[in-house]
N, C-alpha and C positions, 0 to 999 in steps of 0.2 A: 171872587170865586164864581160869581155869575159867568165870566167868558168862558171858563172851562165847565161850568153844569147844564146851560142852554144846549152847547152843540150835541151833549149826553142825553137831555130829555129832545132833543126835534129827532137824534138817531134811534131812539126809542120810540117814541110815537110814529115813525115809518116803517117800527118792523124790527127793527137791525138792535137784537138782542147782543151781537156778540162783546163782551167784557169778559175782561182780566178774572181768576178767581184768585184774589191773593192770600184771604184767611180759608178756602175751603169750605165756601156758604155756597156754591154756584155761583154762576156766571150773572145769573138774572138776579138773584137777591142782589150781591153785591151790585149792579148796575141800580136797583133801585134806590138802595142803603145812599151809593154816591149821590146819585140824583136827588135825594131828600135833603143831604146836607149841603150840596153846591148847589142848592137850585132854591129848597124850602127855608131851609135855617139861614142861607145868606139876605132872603129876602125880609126875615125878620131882624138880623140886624142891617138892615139896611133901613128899615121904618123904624127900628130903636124898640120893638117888641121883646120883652123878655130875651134881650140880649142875651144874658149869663146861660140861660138854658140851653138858647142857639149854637154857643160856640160848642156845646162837647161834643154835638157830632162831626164839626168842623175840625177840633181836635183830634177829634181817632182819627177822621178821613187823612188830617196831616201826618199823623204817627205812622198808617201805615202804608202809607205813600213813601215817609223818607225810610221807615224800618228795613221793608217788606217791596213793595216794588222797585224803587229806585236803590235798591241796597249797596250794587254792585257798579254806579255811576259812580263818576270821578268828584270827591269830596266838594269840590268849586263848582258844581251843578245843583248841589241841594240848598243853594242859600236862598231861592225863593220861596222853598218850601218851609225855610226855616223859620223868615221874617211872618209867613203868613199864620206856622206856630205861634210862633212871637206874639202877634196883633190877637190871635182867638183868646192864648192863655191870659193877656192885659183884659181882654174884653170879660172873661171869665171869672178875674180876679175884683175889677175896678164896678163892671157892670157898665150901661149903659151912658150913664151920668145924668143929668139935668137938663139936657136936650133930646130925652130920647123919651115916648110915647109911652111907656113902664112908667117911668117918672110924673110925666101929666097926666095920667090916670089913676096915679097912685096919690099927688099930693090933691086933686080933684075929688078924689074920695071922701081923702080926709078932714077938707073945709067944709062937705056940706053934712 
């Protein structure tokens, strides 16, 4: 999610507010809202941080991507959107696992 939230916060921070308003929050909220979950919450699962928390904003941003923007693309277009549901709701359900930073902080607690 990082390639597609980067190019979102470098067009942001130049100025260039224009975004989609798909649910009707504004333009700028929702640019922010995107921003936070392809940009903030992918970098937390990406160091293995409170994974499970990270993915639901990742999840809505997926819902309403395939719901809502992309509604009207041809059904063979949304399979990346799909797998990327796929990967946040595993991440959601499973959690980070035993390589991920929650886990070494969590079982580091609990020994000392």
């Amino acid at each position: 999610m990082l390639t597609h939230g980067i190019p979102k916060l470098i067009n942001l921070l130049s100025g260039n507010w224009s975004f989609a308003d798909p649910i009707g929050l504004g333009p700028e909220i929702s640019l922010i809202l995107v921003i936070f979950a392809e940009v903030f919450c992918s970098v937390l699962i990406l160091i293995g941080y409170k994974s499970r928390l990270a993915s639901m904003p990742l999840i809505f941003t997926m819902l309403v991507a395939l719901l809502v923007v992309h509604s009207n693309d041809p059904v063979f277009d949304h399979w990346n959107i799909l797998l990327y549901l796929l990967a946040y709701g595993l991440l959601l359900h499973l959690g980070g696992g035993k390589y991920s930073l929650t886990y070494y902080l969590h079982t580091k607690t609990i020994k000392s």
